[in-house]
N, CA and C of each residue as an Amber inpcrd file, in Angstrom:
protein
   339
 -36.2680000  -1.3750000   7.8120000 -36.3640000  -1.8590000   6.4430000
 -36.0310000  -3.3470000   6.3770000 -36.8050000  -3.9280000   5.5950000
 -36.6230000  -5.7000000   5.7630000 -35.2400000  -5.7210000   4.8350000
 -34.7980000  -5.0600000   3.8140000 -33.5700000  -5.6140000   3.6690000
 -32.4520000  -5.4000000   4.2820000 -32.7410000  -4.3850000   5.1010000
 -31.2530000  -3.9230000   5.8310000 -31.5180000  -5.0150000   7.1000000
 -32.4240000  -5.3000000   7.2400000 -32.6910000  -6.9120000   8.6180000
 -32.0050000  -8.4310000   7.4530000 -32.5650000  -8.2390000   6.5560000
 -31.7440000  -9.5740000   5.9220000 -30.1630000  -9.2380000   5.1110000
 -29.4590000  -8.2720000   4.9820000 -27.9510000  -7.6280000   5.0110000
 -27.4570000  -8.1260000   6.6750000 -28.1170000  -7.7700000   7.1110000
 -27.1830000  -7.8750000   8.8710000 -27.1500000  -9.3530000   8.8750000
 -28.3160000 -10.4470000   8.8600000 -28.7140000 -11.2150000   9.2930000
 -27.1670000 -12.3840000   7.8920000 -27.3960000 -12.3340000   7.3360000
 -26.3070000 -12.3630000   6.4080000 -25.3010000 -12.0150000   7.1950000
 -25.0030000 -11.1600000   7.1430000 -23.3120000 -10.3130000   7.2070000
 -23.0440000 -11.3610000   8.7070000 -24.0880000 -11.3600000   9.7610000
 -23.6080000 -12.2370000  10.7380000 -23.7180000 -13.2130000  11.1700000
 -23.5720000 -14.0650000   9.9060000 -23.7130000 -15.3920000   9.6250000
 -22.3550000 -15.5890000   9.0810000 -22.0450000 -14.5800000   7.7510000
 -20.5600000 -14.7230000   7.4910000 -19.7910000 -14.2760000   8.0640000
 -19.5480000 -13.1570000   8.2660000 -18.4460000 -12.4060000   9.0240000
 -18.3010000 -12.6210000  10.7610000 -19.0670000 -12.6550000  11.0290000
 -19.2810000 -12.4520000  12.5500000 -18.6770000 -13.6810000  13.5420000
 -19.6720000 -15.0950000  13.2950000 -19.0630000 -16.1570000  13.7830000
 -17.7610000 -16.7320000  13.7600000 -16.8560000 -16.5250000  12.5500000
 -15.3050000 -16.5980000  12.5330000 -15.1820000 -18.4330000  12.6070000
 -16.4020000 -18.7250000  11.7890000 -16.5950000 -20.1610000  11.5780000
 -16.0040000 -20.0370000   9.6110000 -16.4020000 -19.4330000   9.2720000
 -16.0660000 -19.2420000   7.8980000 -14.9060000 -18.0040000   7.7380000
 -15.0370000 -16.8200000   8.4780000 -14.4330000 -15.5440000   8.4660000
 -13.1470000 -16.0010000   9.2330000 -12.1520000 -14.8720000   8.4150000
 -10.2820000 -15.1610000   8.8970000 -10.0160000 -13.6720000   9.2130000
  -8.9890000 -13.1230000  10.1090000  -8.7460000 -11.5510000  10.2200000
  -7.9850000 -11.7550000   9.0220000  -7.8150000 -10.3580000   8.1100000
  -7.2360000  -9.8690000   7.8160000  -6.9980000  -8.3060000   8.1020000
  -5.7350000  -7.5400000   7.4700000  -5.6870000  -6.5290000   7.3830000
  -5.9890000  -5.2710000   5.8960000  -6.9480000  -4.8020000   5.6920000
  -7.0990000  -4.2630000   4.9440000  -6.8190000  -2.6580000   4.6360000
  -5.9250000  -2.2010000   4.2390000  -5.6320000  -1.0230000   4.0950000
  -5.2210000  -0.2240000   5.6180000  -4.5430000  -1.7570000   6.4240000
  -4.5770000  -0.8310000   8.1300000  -5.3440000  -1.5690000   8.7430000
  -6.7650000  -1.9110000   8.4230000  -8.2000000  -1.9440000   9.2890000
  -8.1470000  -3.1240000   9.5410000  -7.9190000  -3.9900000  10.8550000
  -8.3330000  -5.1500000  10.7990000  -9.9480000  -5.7400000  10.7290000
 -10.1920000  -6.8840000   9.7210000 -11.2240000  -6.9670000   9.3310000
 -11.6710000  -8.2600000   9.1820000 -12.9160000  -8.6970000   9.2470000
 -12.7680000 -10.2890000   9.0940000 -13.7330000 -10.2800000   7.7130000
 -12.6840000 -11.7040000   7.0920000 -13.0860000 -11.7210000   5.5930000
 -13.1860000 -13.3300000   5.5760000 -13.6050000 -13.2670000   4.1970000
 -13.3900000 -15.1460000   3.7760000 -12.4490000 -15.3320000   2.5510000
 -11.4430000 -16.4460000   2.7820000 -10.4090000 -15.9710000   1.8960000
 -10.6780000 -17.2520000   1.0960000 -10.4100000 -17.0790000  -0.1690000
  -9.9930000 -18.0990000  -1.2400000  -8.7850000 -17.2820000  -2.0780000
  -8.0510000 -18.5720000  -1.9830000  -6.4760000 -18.3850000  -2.7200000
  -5.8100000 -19.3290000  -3.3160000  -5.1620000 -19.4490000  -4.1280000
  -4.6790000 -20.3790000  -4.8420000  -3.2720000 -19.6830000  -5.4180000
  -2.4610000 -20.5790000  -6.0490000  -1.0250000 -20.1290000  -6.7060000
  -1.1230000 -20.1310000  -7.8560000  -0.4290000 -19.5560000  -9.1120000
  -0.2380000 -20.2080000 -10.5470000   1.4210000 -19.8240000 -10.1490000
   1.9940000 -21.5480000 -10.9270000   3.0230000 -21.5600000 -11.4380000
   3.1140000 -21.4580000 -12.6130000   3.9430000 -20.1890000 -13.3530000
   4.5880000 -20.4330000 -14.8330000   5.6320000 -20.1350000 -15.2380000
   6.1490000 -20.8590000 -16.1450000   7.7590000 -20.8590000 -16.7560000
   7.8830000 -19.6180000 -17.8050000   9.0050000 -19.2400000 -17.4510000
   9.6240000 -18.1200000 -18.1800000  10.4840000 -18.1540000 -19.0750000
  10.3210000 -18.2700000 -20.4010000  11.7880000 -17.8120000 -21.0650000
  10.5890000 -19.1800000 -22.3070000  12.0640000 -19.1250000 -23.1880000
  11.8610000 -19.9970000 -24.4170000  12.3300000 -21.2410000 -24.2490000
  11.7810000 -22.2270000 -24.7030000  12.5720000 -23.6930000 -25.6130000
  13.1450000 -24.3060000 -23.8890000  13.8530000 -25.2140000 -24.0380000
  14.1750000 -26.3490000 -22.8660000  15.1250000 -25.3450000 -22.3730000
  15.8510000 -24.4900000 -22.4620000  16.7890000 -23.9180000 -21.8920000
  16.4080000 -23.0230000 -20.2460000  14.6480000 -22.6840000 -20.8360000
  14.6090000 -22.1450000 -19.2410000  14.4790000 -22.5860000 -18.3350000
  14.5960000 -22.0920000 -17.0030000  14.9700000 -22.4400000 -15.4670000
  14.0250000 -21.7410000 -14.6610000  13.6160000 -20.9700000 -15.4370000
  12.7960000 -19.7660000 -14.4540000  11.6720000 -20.2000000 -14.0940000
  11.1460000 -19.7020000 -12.7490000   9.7140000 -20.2310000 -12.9530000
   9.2420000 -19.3150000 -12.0460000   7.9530000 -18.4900000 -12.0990000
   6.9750000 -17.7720000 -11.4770000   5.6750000 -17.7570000 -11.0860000
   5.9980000 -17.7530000  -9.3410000   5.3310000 -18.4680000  -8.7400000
   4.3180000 -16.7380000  -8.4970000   2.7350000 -16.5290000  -9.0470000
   2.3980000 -15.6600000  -8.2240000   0.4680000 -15.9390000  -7.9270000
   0.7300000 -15.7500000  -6.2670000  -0.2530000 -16.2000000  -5.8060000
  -1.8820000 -15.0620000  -6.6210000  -2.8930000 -16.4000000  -6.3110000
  -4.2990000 -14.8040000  -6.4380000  -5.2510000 -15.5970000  -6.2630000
  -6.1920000 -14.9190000  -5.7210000  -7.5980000 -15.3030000  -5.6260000
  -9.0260000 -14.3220000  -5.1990000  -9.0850000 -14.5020000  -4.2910000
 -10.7040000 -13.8320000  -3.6380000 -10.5280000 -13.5140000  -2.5370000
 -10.9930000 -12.1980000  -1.9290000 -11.3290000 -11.6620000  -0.4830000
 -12.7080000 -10.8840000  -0.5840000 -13.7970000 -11.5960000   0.2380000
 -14.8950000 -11.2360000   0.7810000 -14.7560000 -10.8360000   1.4200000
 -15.2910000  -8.9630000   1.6780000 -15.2460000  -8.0820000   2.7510000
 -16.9550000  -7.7320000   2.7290000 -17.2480000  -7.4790000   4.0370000
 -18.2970000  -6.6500000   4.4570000 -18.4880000  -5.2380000   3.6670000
 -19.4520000  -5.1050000   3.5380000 -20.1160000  -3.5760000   2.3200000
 -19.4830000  -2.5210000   3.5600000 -19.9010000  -2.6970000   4.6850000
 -19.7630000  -1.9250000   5.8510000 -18.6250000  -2.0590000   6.8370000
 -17.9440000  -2.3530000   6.3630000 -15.8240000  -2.5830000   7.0080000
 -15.5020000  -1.6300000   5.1570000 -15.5350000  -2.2940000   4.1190000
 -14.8410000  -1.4750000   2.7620000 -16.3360000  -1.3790000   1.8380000
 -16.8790000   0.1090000   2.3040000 -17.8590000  -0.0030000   1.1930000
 -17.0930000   0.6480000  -0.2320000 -16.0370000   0.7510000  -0.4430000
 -15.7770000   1.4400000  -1.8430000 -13.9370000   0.8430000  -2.2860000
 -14.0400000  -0.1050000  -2.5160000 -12.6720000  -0.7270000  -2.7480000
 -12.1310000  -0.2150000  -3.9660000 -10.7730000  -0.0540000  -3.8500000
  -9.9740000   0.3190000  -4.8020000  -9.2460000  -0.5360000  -5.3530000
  -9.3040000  -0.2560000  -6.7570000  -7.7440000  -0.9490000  -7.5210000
  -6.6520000  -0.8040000  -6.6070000  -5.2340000  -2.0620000  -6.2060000
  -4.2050000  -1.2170000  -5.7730000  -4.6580000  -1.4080000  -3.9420000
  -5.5730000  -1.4740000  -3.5040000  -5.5000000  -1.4640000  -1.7530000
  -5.1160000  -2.6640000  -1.4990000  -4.7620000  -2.2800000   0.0010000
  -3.4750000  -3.6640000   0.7220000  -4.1650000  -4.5230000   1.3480000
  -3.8230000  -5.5170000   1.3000000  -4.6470000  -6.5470000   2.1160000
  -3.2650000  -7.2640000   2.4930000  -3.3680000  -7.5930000   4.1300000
  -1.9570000  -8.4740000   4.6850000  -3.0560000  -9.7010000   5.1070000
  -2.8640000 -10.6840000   4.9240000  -3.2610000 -12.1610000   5.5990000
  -2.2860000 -13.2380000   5.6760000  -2.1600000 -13.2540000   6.6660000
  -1.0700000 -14.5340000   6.9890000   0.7940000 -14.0150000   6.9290000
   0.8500000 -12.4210000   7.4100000   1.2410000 -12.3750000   6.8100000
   2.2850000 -11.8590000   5.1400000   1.6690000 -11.8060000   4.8230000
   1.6490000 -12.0970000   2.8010000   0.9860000 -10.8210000   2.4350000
   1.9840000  -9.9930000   1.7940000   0.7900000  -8.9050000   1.2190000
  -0.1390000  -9.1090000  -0.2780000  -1.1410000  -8.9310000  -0.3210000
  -1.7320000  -8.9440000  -1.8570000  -2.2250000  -7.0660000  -1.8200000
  -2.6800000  -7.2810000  -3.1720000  -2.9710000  -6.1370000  -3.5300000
  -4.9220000  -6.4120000  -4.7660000  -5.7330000  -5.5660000  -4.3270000
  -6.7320000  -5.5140000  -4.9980000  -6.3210000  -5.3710000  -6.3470000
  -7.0120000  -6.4060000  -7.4070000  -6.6920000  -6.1430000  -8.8480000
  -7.8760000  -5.3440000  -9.0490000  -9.1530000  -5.5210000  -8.4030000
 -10.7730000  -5.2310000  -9.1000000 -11.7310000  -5.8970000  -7.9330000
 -12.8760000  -5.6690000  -8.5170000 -14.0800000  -5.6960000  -7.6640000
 -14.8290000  -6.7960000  -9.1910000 -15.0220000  -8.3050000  -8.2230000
 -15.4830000  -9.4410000  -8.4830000 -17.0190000  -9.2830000  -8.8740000
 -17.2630000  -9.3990000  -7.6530000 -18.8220000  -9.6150000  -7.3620000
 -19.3240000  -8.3290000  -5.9680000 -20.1880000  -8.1990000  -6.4970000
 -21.1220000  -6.8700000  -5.3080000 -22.4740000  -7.7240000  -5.2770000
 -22.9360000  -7.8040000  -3.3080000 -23.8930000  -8.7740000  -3.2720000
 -24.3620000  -6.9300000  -2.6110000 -25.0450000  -6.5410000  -3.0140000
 -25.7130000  -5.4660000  -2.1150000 -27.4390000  -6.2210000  -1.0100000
 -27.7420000  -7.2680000  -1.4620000 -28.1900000  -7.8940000  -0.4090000
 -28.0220000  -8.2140000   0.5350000 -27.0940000  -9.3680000   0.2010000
 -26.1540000  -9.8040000   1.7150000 -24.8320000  -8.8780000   2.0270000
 -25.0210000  -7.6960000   1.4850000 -23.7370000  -6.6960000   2.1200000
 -22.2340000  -7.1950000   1.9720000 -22.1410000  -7.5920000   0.6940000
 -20.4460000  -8.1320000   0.7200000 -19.6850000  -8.1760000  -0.7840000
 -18.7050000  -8.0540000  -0.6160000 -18.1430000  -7.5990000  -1.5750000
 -16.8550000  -8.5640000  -1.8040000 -16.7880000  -9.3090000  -2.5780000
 -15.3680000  -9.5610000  -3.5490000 -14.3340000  -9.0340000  -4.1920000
 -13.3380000  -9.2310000  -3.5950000 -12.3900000  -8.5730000  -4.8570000
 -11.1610000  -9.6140000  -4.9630000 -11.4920000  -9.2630000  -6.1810000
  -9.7010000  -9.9050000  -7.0060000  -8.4770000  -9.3270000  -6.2540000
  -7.5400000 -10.3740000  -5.9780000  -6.0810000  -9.8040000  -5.6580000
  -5.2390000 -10.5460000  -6.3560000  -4.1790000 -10.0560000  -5.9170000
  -2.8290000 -10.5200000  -6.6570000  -1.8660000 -10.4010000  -5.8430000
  -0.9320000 -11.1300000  -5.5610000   0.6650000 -10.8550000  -4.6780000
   1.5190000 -10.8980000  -5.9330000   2.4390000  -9.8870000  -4.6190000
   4.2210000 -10.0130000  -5.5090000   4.2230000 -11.0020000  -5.8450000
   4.7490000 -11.0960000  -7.2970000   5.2570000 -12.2420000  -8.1270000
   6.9710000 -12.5600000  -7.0190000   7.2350000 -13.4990000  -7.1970000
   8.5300000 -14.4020000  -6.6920000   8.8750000 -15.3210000  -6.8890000
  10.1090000 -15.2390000  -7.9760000  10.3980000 -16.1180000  -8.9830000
  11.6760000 -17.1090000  -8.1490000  11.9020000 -18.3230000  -8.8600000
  12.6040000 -19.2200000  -8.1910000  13.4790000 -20.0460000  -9.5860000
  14.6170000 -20.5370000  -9.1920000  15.4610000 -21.2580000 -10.6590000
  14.6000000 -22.7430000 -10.0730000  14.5800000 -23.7190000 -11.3140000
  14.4510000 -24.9550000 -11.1400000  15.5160000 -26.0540000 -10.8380000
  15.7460000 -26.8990000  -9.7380000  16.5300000 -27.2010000  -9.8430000
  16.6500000 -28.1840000 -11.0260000
């Protein structure tokens, strides 16, 4: 089937060469993905008095249709590391065989000095 020749041809362009693709661990499985991540910092509490501040990371993990064809709310992903957790399912390329999902890490809060 010509699309399952242009899914592969894809998939090992991204995943495969490890020019773009990073291991991670997904639910156990080591797997190679493409990561985008970023932090939000935000302050907690009311008025000048607070100190708090919460630091919690999130972004994007591109997995192969064929490493996680059915992702869950809630599954583990370790990279670097760092655990996150699937919030949702981003984007579904059923062409190029790959899948996005939203994560989120433990929040870990810090005083200001």
């Amino acid at each position: 089937k010509m699309n399952e020749y242009i899914k592969k041809i894809i998939q090992n362009a991204t995943f495969d060469d490890g020019i773009f693709a990073e291991k991670i661990s997904y639910n156990g499985q080591e797997i190679n993905a493409i990561v985008e991540l970023g932090e939000n910092e935000c302050q907690v509490g009311f008025g000048r008095k607070s100190n708090n501040i919460v630091v919690g990371g999130n972004g994007f993990f591109t997995v192969s249709i064929d490493d996680v064809p059915h992702p869950q709310r809630n599954d583990s992903i370790i990279y670097n590391g760092k655990s996150y957790h699937v919030a949702g399912v981003e984007l579904v390329d059923s062409v190029g065989g790959q899948i996005t999902v939203k994560v989120t890490s433990d929040e870990r809060g810090y005083m200001r000095r």
